[in-house]
C-alpha positions in Angstrom: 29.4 0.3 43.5 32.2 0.5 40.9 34.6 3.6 41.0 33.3 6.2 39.0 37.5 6.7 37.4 36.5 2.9 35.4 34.0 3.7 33.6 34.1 6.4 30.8 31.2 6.2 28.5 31.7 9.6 27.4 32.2 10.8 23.2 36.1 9.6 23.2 35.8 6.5 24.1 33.6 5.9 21.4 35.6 7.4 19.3 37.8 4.7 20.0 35.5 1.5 20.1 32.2 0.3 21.5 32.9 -0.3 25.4 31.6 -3.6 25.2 34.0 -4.6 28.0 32.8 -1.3 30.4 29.0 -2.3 29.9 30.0 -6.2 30.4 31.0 -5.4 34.2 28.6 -2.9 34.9 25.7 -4.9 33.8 27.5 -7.8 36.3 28.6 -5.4 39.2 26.7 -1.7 39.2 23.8 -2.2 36.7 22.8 1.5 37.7 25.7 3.4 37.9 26.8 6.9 38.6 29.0 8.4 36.1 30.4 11.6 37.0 31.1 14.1 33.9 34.8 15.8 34.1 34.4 19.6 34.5 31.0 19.5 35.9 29.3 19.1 39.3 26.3 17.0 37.8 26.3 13.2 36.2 24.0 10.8 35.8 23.1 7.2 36.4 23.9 4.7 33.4 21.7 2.3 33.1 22.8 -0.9 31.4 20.1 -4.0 32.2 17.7 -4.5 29.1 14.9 -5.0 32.2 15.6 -1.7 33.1 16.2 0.2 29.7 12.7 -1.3 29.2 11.5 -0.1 32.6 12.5 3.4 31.9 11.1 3.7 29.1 8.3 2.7 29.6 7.2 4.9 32.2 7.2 8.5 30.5 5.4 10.0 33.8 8.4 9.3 36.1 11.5 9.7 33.6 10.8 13.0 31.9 12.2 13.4 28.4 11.0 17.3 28.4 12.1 18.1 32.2 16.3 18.2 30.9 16.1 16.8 27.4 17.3 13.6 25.6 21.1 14.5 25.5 23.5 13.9 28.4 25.1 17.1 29.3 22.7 19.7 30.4 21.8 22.2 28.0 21.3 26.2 28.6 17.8 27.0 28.9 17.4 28.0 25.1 19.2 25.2 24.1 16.7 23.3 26.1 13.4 25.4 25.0 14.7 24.6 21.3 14.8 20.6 21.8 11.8 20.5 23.2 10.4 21.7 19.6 11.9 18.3 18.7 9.6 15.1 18.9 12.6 13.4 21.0 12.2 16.3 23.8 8.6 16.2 24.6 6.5 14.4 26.8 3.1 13.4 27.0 0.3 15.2 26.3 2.6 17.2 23.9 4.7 14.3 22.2 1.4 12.1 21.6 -0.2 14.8 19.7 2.6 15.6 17.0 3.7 12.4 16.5 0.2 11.5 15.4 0.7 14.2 13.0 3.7 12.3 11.4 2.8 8.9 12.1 1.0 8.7 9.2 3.7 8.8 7.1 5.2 5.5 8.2 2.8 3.1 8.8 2.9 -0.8 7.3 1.4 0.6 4.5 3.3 3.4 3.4 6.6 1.2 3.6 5.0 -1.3 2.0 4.4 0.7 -1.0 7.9 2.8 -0.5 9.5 -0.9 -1.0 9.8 -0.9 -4.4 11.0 2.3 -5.0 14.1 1.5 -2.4 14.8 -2.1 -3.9 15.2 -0.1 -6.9 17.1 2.5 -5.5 19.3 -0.5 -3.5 19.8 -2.4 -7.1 20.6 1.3 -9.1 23.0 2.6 -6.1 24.8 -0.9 -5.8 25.1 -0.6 -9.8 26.5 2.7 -9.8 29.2 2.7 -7.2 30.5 -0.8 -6.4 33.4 -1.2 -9.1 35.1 -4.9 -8.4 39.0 -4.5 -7.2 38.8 -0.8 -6.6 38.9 0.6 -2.8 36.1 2.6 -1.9 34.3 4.4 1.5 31.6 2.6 2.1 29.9 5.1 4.5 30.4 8.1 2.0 29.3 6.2 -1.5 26.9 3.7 -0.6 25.6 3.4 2.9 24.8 7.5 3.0 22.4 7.3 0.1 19.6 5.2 0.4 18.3 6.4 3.2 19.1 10.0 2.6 17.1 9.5 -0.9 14.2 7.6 0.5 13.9 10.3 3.9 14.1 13.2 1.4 11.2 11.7 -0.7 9.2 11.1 2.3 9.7 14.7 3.2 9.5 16.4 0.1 13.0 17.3 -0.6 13.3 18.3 -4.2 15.4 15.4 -6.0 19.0 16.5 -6.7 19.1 18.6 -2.8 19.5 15.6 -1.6 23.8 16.0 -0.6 22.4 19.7 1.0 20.6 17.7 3.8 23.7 14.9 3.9 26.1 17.8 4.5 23.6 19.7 7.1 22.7 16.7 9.1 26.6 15.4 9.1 27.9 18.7 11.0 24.5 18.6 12.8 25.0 15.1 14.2 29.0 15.2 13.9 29.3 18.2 16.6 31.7 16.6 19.2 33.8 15.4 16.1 36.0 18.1 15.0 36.6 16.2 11.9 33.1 16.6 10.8 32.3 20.0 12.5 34.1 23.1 13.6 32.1 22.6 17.0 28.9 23.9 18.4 28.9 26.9 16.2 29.7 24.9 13.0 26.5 22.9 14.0 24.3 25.5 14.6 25.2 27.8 11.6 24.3 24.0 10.1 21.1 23.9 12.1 20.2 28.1 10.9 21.3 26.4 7.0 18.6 24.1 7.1 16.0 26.0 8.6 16.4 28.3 6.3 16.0 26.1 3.6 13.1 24.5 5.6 11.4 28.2 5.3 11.5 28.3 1.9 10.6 25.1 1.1 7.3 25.3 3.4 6.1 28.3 1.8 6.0 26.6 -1.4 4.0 23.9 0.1 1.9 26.2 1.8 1.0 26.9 -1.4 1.1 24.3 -3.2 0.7 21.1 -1.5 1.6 17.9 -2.3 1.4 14.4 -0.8 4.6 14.1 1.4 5.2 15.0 5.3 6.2 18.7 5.0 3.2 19.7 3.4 1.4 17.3 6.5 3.3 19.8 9.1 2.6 22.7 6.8 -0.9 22.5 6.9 -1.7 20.5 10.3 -3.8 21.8 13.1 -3.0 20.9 16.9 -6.1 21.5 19.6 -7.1 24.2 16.8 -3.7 25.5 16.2 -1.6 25.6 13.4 2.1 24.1 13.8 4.7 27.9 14.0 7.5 27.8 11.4 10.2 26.6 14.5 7.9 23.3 14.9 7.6 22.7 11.6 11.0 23.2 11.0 12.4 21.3 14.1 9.9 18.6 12.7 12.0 18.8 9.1 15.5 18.8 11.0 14.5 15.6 13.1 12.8 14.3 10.2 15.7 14.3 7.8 18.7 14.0 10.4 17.3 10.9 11.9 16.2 9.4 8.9 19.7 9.3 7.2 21.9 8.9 10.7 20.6 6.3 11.9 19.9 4.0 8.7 23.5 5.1 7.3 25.1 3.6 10.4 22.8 0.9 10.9 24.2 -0.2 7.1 27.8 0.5 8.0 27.8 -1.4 11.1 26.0 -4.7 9.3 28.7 -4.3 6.8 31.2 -4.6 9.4 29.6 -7.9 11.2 29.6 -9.4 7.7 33.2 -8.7 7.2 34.1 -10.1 10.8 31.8 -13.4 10.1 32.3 -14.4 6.2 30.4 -18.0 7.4 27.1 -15.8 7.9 28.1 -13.4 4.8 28.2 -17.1 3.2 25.0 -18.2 4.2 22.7 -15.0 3.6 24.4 -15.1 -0.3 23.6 -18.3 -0.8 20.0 -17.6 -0.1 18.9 -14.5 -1.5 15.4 -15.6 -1.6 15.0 -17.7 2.2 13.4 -14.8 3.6 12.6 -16.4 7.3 16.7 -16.3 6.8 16.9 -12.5 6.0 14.1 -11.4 8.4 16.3 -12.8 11.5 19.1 -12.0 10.2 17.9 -8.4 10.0 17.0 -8.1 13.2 20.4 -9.7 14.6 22.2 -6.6 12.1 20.0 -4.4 14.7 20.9 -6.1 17.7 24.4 -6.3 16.7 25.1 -2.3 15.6 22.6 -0.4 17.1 22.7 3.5 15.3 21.6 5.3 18.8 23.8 4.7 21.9 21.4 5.8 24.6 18.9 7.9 25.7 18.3 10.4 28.4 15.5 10.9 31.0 15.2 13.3 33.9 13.0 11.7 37.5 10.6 13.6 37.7 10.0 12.7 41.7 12.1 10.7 44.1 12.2 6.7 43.3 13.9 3.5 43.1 15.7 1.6 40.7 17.3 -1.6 41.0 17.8 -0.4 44.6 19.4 2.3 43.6 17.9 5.5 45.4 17.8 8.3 42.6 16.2 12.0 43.8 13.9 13.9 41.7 15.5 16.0 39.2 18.6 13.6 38.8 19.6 12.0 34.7 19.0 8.4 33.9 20.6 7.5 30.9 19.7 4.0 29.2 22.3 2.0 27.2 20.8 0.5 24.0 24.0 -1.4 23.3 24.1 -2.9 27.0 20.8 -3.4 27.0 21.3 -5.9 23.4 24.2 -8.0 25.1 22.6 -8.4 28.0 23.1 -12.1 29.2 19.8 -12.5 30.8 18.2 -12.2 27.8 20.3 -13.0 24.5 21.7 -16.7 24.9 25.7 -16.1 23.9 25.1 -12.6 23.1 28.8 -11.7 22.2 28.0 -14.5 19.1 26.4 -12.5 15.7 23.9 -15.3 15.1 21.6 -14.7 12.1 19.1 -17.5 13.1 18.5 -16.1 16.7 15.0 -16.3 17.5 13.7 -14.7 19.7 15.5 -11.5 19.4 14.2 -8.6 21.9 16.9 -5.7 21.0 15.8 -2.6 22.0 17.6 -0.9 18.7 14.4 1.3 18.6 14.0 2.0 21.7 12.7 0.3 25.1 9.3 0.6 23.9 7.0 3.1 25.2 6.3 6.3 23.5 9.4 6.9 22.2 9.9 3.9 20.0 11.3 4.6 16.7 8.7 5.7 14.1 10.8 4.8 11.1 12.0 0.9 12.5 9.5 -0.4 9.3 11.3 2.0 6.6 15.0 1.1 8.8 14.5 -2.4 8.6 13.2 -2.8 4.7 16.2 -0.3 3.5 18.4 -2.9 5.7 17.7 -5.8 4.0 17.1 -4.4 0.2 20.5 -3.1 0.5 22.1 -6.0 1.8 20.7 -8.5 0.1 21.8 -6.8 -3.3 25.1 -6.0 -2.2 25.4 -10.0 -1.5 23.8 -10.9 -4.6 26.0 -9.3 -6.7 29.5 -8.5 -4.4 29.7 -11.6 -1.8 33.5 -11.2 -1.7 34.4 -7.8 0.5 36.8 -6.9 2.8 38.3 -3.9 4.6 40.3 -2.1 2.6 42.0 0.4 5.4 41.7 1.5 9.1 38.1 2.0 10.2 37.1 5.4 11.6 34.5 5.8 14.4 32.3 8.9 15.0 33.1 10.8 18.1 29.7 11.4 19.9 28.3 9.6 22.9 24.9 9.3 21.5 25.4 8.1 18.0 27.0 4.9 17.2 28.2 6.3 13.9 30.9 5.5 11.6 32.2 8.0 9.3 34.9 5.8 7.4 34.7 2.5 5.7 37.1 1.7 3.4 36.5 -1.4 1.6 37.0 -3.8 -1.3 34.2 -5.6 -3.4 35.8 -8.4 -5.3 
């Protein structure tokens, strides 16, 4: 077992980089290790084999996402009554009944038919705010907005709110960064902002309903009951925080690999149109910058993992971005290959029931934008220091300053 003073995987280290180098020996010497937290008398066990990231998750009966939530650090009881409102935080029986209730709302189908209206959005927005020679944030003017647009629409965010929900979810999702938020009470006066708004907007729907998810949640029934205003706004939080968080870092993080490998940025411009090309290549921008950087679970009973005895009541938490270098199953993972077939990331989860519901709508904003970007802008480079988000759960970066030539 490694000592526990090596490893820091907490928020500022990641402030500072992705510990590619910390999960490289763990996954070789301690693949479940215990990782005390400074200031505390708990920790938890960070699990770093893709076997086992897979293994965990799916196995919802002994790691308990509902028994001490999805976030590392315990929380107070009504922080922890609150996230379990949130589709993240339940457990089964609970979790498979409302996610039916929004699952609708991205199946094949419905991205299918969203695909045009975000290849024009990709072709408008790369129009509008790419201007050749001039230095520009990447994060804040091009990677924020399409999936911030297309989430809002799926909702039924009125067009033109669309920067209330950016600035919400950014001090929401940006709480250990005190550049982003003032803290925990900046990002719960942020949480009571968009509630708030959420109110409002579901009495309207209540109303008058319309065809998009809110008015779904509005009007849904679970074993007889109607959804409270705290589900269905908890439902509207997740909804519109993880749709733009995750997507917006996803596209910042791609951006980034295509800076560091202009042969591949060559190859994908080249062949706007080979789309065996760009349907690997989009899965090796997942791999390569996963948007979540782990995932929490609770044992519900006394077990074994990896040999590793862990009581009931004790954390797991599984490391996506281990997990996707992990040499046993990616062949030179440390290499950004856009041809690599197969390619088993686990960017949206381990599998199980909490695998991603939006990976469809994540993966064709991906590629529209991309692609167009590369169409029209193949030349690009950074244009300044690159800022990472402080948080040791989302891979997030919150400046990008680049030139388009």
């Amino acid at each position: 077992m490694l000592p526990t003073g090596d490893i820091d995987l907490l928020e500022d280290t990641w402030a500072r980089e992705v510990p590619h180098a910390q999960f490289t020996r763990l996954r070789r010497e301690d693949p479940v290790h215990w990782h005390e937290v400074p200031g505390r008398h708990d920790g938890f066990y960070a699990v770093t084999r893709h076997a086992d990231v897979k293994a965990v998750s799916r196995d919802p009966e002994l790691w308990s996402t509902e028994l001490g939530s999805f976030m590392i650090r315990d929380q107070s009881p009504e922080s922890l009554e609150t996230l379990r409102l949130v589709l993240l935080g339940m457990d089964a029986p609970r979790h498979s009944r409302y996610r039916s209730l929004v699952s609708a709302g991205f199946t094949p189908r419905v991205v299918r038919r969203l695909a045009a209206r975000i290849q024009e959005r990709a072709v408008a927005l790369v129009e509008r705010a790419v201007t050749p020679g001039r230095d520009m944030d990447f994060v804040a003017e091009i990677a924020a907005w399409l999936p911030i647009q297309t989430i809002c629409e799926m909702v039924g965010v009125p067009e033109g709110d669309e920067r209330l929900i950016f600035d919400w979810s950014n001090r929401m999702a940006g709480g250990q960064d005190p550049e982003l938020s003032a803290g925990k009470h900046d990002s719960d006066l942020a949480a009571a902002e968009i509630y708030a708004y959420c109110d409002a907007l579901a009495a309207e729907r209540r109303a008058h309903p319309r065809e998009d998810i809110l008015s779904t949640l509005v009007h849904a029934e679970v074993d007889g009951d109607r959804l409270t205003q705290d589900e269905i706004n908890m439902f509207f939080v997740l909804l519109c925080v993880a749709g733009n968080e995750t997507t917006r870092n996803l596209l910042s993080a791609t951006l980034l690999a295509l800076v560091d490998y202009p042969a591949a940025r060559a190859e994908l411009a080249a062949a706007p149109g080979d789309e065996l090309l760009w349907t690997s290549a989009t899965e090796e921008f997942l791999r390569w910058g996963g948007s979540i950087h782990n995932f929490r679970r609770t044992a519900t009973r006394d077990t074994v993992l990896r040999g590793q005895p862990i009581a009931a009541g004790q954390k797991v938490v599984t490391y996506y971005t281990s997990a996707n270098r992990d040499e046993e199953v990616f062949a030179d993972p440390f290499a950004f290959d856009i041809r690599r077939t197969p390619n088993d990331h686990v960017t949206f989860g381990g599998g199980g029931p909490h695998f991603c519901l939006g990976a469809g709508l994540a993966r064709t904003q991906i590629k529209a934008l991309v692609r167009e970007l590369l169409r029209r802008h193949p030349d690009f480079g950074l244009a300044g220091e690159v800022r990472r988000l402080r948080s040791d759960f989302i891979n997030g970066v919150k400046y990008l300053p680049v030139r388009f030539g």
